[in-house]
GUVONU-637275 format. One line per 4 residues: number of its first residue (from 1); for each residue x, y, z of N, C-alpha, C, O. Coordinates in steps of 0.1 Angstrom, whole numbers, padded with zeros to 4 digits. Example, Ala and Ser with C-alpha at 12.3 -4.5 7.8 and 13.67 -1.06 7.14 Angstrom:
GUVONU-637275
1> 0132,-0057,0078,0123,-0045,0078,0132,-0033,0078,0142,-0033,0085 ~ 0128,-0022,0071,0137,-0011,0071,0129,0000,0079,0134,0011,0080
END
This chain:
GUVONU-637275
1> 1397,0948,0323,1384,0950,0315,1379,0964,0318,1373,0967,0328 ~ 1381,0972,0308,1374,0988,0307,1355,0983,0311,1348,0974,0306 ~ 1353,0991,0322,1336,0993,0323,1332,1010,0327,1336,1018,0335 ~ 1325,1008,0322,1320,1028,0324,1301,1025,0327,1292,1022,0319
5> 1299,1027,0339,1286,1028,0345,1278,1042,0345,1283,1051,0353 ~ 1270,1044,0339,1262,1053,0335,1254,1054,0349,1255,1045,0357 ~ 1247,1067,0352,1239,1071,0363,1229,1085,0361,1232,1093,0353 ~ 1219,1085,0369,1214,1102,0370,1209,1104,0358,1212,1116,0355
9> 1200,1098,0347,1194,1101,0340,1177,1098,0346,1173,1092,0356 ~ 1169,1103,0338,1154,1103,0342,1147,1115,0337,1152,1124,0330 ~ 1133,1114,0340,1123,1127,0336,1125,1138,0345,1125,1139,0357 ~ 1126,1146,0333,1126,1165,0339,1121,1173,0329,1121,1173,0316
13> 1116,1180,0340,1109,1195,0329,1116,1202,0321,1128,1204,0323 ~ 1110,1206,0312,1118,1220,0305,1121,1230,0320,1114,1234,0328 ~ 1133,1231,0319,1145,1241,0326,1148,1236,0335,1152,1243,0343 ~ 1147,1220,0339,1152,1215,0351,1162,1209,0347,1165,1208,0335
17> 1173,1202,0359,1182,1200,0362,1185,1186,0360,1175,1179,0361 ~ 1197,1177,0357,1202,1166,0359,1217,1165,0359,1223,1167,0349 ~ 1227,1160,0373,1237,1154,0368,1238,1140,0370,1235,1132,0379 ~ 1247,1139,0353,1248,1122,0351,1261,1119,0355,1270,1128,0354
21> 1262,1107,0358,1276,1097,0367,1278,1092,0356,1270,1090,0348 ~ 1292,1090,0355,1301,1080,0347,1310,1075,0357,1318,1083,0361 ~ 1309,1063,0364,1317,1058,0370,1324,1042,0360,1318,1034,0353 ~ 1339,1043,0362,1347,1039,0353,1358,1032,0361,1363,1036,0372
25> 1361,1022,0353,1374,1012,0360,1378,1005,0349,1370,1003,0340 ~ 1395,0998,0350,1400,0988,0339,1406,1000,0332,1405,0998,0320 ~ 1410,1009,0334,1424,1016,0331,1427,1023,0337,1422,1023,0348 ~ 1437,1035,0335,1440,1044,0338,1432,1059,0338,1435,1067,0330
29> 1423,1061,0346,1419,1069,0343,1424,1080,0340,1423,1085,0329 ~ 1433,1088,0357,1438,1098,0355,1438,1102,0341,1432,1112,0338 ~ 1447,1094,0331,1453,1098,0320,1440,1100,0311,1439,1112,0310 ~ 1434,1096,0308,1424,1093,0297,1415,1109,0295,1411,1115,0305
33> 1414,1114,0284,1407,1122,0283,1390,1111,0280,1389,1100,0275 ~ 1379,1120,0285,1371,1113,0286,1357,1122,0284,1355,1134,0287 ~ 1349,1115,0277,1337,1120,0271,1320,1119,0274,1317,1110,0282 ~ 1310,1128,0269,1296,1123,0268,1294,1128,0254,1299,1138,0248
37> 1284,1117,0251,1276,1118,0236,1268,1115,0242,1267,1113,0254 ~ 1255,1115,0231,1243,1112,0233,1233,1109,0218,1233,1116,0208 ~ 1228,1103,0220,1215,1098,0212,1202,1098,0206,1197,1088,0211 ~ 1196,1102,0200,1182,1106,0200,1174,1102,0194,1175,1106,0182
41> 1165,1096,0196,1156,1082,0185,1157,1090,0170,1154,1101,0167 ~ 1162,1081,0161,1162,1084,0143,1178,1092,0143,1179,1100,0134 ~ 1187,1091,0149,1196,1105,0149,1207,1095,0154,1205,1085,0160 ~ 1221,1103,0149,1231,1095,0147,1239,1102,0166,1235,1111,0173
45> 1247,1095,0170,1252,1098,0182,1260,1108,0179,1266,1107,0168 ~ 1262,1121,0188,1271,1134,0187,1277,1135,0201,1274,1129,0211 ~ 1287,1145,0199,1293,1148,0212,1290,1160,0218,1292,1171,0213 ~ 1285,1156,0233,1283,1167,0238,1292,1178,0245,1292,1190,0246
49> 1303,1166,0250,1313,1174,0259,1325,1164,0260,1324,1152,0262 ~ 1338,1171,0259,1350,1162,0264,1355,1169,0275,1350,1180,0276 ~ 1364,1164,0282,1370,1167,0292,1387,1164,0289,1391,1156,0281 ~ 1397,1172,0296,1415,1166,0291,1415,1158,0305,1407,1157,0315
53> 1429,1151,0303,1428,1138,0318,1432,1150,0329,1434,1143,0339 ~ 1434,1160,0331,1437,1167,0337,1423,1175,0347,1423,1178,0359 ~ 1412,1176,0336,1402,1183,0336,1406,1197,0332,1395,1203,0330 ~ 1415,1204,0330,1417,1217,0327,1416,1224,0312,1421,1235,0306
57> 1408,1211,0308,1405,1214,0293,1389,1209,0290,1388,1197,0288 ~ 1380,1214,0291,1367,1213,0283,1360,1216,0271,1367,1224,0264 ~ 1352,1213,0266,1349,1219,0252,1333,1210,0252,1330,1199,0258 ~ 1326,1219,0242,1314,1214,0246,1307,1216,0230,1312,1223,0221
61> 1297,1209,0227,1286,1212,0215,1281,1224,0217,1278,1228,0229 ~ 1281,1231,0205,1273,1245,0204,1258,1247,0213,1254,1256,0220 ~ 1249,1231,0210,1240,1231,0217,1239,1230,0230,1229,1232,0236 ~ 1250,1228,0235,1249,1222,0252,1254,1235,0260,1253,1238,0272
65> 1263,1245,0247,1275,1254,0257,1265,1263,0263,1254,1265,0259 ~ 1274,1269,0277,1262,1276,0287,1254,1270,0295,1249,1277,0304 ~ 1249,1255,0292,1239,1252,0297,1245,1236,0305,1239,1230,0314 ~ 1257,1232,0300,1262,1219,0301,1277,1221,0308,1287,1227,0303
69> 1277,1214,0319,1291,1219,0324,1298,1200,0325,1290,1190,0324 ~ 1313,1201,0327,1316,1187,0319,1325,1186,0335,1329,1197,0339 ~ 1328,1178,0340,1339,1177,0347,1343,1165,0355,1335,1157,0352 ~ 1353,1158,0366,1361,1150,0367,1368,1148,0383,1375,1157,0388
73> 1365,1133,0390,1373,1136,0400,1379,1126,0398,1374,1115,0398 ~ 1396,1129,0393,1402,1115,0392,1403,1101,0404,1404,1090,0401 ~ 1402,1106,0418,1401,1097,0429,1394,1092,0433,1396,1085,0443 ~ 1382,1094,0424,1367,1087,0426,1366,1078,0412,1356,1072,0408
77> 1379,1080,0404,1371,1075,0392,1360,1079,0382,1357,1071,0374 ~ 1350,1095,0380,1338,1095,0379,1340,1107,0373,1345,1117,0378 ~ 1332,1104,0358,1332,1120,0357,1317,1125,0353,1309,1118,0347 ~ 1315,1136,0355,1301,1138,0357,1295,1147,0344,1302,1148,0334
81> 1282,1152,0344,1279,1157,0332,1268,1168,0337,1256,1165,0335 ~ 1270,1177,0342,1260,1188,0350,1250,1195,0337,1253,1202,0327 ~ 1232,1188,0341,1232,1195,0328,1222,1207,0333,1212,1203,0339 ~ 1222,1216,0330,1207,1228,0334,1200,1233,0324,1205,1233,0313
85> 1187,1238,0326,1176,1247,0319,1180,1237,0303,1183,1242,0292 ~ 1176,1221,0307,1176,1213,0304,1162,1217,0292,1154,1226,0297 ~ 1158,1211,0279,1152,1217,0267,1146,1205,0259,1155,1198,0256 ~ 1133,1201,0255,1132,1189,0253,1141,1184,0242,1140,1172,0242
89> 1148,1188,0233,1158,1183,0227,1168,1180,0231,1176,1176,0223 ~ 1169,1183,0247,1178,1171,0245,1178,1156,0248,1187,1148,0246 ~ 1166,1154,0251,1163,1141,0254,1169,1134,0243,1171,1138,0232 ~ 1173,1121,0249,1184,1110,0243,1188,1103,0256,1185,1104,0268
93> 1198,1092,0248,1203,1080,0260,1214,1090,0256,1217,1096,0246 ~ 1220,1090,0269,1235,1096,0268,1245,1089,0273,1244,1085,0285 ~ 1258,1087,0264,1265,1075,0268,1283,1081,0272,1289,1091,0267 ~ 1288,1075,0281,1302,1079,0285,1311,1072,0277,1310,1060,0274
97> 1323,1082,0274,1333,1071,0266,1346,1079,0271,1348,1090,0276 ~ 1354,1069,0268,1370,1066,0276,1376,1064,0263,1373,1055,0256 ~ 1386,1077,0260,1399,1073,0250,1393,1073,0237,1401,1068,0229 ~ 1379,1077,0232,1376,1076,0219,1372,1061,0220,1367,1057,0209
101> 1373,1051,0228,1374,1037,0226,1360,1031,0232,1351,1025,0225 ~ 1360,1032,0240,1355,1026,0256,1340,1035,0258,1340,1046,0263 ~ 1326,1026,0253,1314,1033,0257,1308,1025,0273,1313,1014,0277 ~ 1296,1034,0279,1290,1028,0289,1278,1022,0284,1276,1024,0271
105> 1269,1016,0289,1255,1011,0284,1248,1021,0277,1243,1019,0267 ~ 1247,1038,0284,1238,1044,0286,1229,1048,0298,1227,1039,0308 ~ 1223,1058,0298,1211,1064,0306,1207,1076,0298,1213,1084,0291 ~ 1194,1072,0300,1183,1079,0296,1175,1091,0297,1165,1090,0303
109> 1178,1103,0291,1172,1117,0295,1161,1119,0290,1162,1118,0278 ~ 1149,1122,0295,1135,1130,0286,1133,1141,0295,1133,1142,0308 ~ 1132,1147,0290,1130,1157,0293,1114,1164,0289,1112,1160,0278 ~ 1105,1170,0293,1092,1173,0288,1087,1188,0287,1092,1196,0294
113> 1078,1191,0280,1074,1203,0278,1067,1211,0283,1066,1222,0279
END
């Protein structure tokens, strides 16, 4: 059974800092290329950042690039979502996904002005 556990979300100022946890089990991780989206009350979910199962491939939303680093320890299982000089748009639940397939619950970013 795929589970992906969300973490490290909460209130931060404009230009402060948060990294979020994706901790993940019930497949293969190594292999899986693996993701964060996010959410924003009235607004459809988008992608912020993928990762390749390797980690040696990232790519990010126009809004996040520079500001959003994406990355991966396959032996912990966990991949993280470093975000800085964080902006109140981006507040949203931000959710981890596995394989295009596989979402976590969520956690929750606000961010304030």
């Amino acid at each position: 059974q795929v589970q992906l556990v969300e973490s490290g979300g909460g209130l931060v100022q404009a230009g402060g800092s948060l990294r979020l946890s994706c901790a993940a089990s019930g497949f293969t991780f190594r292999s899986a290329r693996m993701s964060w989206y996010r959410q924003a009350p009235g607004e459809e979910r988008e992608l912020v950042a993928q990762i390749s199962s390797t980690g040696a491939i990232t790519g990010y939303a126009d809004a996040v690039k520079s500001r959003f680093i994406i990355s991966r320890h396959n032996d912990k299982t966990t991949v993280y979502l470093q975000m800085n000089s964080l902006k109140p748009e981006d507040t949203a639940v931000y959710y981890c996904n596995a394989l295009s397939l596989h979402w976590g619950q969520g956690t929750q970013v606000t961010v304030t002005s």
